[in-house]
N, C-alpha and C positions, 0 to 999 in steps of 0.2 A: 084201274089206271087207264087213262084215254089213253092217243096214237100222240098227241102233242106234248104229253109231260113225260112221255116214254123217251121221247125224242130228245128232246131239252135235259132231261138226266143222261142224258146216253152224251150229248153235246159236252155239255158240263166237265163229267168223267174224261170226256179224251181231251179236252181243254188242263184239268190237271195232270191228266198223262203226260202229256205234254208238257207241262210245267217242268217235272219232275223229272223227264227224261233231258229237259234242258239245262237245269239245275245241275245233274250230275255228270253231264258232258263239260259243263262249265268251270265246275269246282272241283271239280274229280282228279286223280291224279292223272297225268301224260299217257302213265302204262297203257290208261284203265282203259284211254278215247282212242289209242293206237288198236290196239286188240277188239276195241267194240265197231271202229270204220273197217278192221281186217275180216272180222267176223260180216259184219254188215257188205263187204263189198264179194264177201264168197259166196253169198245166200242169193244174191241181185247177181251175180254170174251162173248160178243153178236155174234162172228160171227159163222159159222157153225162148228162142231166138226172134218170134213174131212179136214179142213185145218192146225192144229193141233198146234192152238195157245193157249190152256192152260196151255202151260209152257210161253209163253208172256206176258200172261196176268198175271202171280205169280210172276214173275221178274218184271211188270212193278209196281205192288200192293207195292212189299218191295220195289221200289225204292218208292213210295208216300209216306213209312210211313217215310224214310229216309232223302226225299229232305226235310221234314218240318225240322230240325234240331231244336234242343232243346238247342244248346249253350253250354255245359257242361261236355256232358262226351268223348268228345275226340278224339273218335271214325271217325266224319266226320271230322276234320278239323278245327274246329271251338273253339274258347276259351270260357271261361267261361265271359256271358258277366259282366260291370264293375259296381260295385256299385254306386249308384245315387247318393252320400256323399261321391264319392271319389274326392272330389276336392281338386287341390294344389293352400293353399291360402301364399301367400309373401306379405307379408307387404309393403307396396307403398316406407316406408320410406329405406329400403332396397333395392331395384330397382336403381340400379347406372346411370351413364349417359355415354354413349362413348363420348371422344372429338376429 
């Protein structure tokens, strides 16, 4: 293998890394992106002070407490989730028939 299709595979690879790692931030559950920015913003606080990610690491913290979403006030997007007894019940004998 030359130097340029080592490169271009190697490209490729962290191109679907990527895919994939945005895929399951995206579609993933609340928990999963609260616990993966918490994990991520404690690793980017362990690293050395000259590289000067303690503002990374406070941005990544507030999005942890943010990704877990509580449902209710608004603020993300998110609705108030629906009460367990909020069912719509119709009577069977009312239920018509198309012909």
């Amino acid at each position: 293998m030359t130097a340029p299709s080592v490169l271009g595979n190697l490209l490729v690879a962290l191109a679907v890394l990527a895919s994939v790692l945005y895929a399951a931030a995206t579609l993933g559950p609340k928990s999963w992106r609260a616990r993966a920015f918490g994990a991520l913003a404690a690793w980017v606080s362990r690293q050395p002070a000259w590289l000067g990610s303690r503002a990374i690491a406070q941005h990544l913290s507030v999005h942890s407490v943010r990704a877990g979403g509580c449902g209710g006030c608004g603020d993300c997007g998110s609705a108030a989730p629906a009460k367990a007894n909020a069912d719509v019940r119709i009577p069977v004998a009312k239920i018509g028939r198309r012909g």
